[in-house]
C-alpha positions in Angstrom: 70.2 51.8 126.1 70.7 48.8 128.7 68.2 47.9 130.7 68.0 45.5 134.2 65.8 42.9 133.8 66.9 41.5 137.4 64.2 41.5 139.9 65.4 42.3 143.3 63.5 40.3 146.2 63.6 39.9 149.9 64.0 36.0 149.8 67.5 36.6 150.8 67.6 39.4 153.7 68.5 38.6 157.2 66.4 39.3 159.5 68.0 41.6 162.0 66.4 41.1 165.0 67.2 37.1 165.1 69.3 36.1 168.1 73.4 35.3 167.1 74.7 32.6 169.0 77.3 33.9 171.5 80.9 34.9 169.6 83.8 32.4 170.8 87.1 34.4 170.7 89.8 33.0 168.4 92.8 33.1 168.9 95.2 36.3 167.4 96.3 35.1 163.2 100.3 34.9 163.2 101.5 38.2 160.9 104.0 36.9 158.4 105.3 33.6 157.5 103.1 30.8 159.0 104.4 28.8 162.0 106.5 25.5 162.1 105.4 22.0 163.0 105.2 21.8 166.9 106.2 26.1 167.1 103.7 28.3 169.4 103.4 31.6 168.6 105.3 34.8 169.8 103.7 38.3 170.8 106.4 41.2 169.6 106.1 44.8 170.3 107.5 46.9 167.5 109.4 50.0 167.6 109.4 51.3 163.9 106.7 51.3 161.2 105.8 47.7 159.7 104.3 46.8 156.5 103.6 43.1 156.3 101.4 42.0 153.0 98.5 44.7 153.1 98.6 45.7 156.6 100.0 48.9 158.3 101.6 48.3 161.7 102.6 51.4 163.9 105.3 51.5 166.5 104.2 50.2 169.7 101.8 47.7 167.8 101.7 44.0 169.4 101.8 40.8 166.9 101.7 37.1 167.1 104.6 36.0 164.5 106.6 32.7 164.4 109.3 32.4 166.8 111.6 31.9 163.3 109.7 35.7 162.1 110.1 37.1 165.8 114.5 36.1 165.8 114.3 38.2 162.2 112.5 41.4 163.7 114.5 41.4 166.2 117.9 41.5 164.5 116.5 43.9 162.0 115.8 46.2 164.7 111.8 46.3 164.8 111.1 45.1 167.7 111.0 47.1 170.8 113.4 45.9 174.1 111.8 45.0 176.9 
């Protein structure tokens, strides 16, 4: 039989009730392939289910994609008129 010889100490816990400097908000990640030089990102609504890498995305979602990414939804049908 194994045994743990690792001692578990406190050295290393956060103290909870320390104050957190205020959160800046970043702007949304682009979904997909990355953007090109000088390319701004482009907000798409989808109309049909999306799996992109390990996320889920249901109709109606909103996500940033490359312009390039956005011109490929689009004439695949996943994007939503507007």
């Amino acid at each position: 039989m194994a045994t743990n010889t690792t001692k578990q100490t406190s050295a290393g816990a956060t103290d909870i009730t320390e104050d957190h400097p205020e959160r800046t908000r970043r702007a949304p990640a682009v979904v997909g392939p990355p953007l090109g030089e000088g390319q701004e990102p482009v907000t798409v609504t989808l109309s049909h289910h999306l799996r992109i890498g390990a996320a889920d995305f249901t109709p109606g979602a909103e996500i940033t994609v490359s312009p390039d990414y956005a011109r490929r939804l689009h004439g695949q049908g996943f994007t939503a008129r507007t």
